[in-house]
C-alpha positions in Angstrom: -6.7 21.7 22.4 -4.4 19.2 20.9 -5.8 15.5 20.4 -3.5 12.1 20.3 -4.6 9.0 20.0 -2.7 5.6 20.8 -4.1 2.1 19.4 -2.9 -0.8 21.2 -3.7 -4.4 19.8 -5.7 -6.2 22.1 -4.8 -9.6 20.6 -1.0 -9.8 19.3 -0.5 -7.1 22.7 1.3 -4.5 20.6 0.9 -1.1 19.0 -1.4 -1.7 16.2 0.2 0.7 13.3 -0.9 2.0 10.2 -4.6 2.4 11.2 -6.4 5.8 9.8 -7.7 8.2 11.7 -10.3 10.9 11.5 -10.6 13.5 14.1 -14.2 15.5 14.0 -15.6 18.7 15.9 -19.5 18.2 14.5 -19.6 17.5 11.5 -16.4 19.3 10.7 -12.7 17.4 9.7 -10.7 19.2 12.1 -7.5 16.4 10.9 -6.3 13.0 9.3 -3.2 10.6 10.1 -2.6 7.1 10.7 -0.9 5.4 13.8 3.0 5.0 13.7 5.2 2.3 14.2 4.3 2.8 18.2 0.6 3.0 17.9 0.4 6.6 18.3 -1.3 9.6 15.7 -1.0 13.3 17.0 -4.0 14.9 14.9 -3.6 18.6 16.0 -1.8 20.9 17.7 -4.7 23.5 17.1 -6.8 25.0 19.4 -10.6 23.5 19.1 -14.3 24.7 20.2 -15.6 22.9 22.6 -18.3 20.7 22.2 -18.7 17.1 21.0 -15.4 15.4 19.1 -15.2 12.4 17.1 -12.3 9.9 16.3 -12.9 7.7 13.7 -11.0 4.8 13.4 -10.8 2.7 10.1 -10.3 -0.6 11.2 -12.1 -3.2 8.6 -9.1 -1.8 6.1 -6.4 -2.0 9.4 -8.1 -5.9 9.8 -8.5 -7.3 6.3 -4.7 -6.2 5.3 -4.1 -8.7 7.8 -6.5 -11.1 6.6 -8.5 -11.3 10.2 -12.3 -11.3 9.7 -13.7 -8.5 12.2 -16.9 -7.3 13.3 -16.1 -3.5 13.6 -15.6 -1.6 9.7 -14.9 1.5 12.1 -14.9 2.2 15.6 -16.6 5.8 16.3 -15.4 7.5 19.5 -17.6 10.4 20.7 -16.1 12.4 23.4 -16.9 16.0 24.9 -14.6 19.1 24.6 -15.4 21.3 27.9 -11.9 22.9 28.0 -10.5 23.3 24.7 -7.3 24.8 26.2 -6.3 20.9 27.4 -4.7 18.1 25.8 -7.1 15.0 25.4 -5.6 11.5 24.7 -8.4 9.0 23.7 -6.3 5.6 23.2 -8.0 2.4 21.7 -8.3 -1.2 22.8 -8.6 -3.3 19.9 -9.8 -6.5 18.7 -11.4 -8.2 15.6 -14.4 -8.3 17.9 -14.7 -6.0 21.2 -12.5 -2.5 21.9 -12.4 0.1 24.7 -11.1 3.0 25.3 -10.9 5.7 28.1 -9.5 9.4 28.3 -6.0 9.2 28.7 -3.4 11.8 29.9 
C-alpha cells in the first residue's frame, strides 16, 4: 500500500508546505516527511498490514512559523487499511481553527 497525503490551506487557498508528517500502522512509525512546495508528502511506497493507519500532522509548528495563533497543535487522522495492496490518498483541509479531510484517489 502506498500512502500520500496533500495539505491544502484553507485560508490563503494554497498548498500549505513544509508541514511534518507521521504516518502510523498501530502504534508503529511506518514513515516521516513534510509537504513540498505543492502541498504533497508521499510517505511510502511499501506494502502495509491492514488495519487502522494514522497521519499525524504537526500543525502548531506549520502555524506559529507563521505567527497565526491556532487551535489544533496536531491534527490526527485515523483511517482503516482493508486492502493494503491499494494506494490511499488522505489530503487535509486546513485552518488555524477547523480542517477536513476525505479519502482521496
Amino acid at each position: 500500500m502506498s500512502v500520500s497525503t496533500h495539505v491544502l490551506d484553507a485560508v490563503a487557498g494554497r498548498p500549505a508546505a513544509g508541514v511534518a508528517v507521521r504516518l502510523y500502522a498501530g502504534d508503529e512509525l511506518l514513515a516521516e516527511g513534510s509537504t513540498d512546495a505543492d502541498g504533497r508528502c508521499r510517505l511510502t511506497e511499501e506494502a502495509t498490514v491492514a488495519g487502522p493507519h494514522r497521519l499525524v500532522f504537526a500543525t502548531g509548528p506549520w502555524f506559529a512559523d507563521r505567527e497565526v495563533a491556532a487551535f489544533w497543535p496536531e491534527v490526527t487522522l485515523t483511517f482503516a487499511v482493508t486492502a493494503p495492496a491499494e494506494h490511499h490518498h488522505v489530503p487535509l483541509l486546513l485552518s488555524p481553527f477547523a480542517y477536513s479531510t476525505y479519502r482521496g484517489s
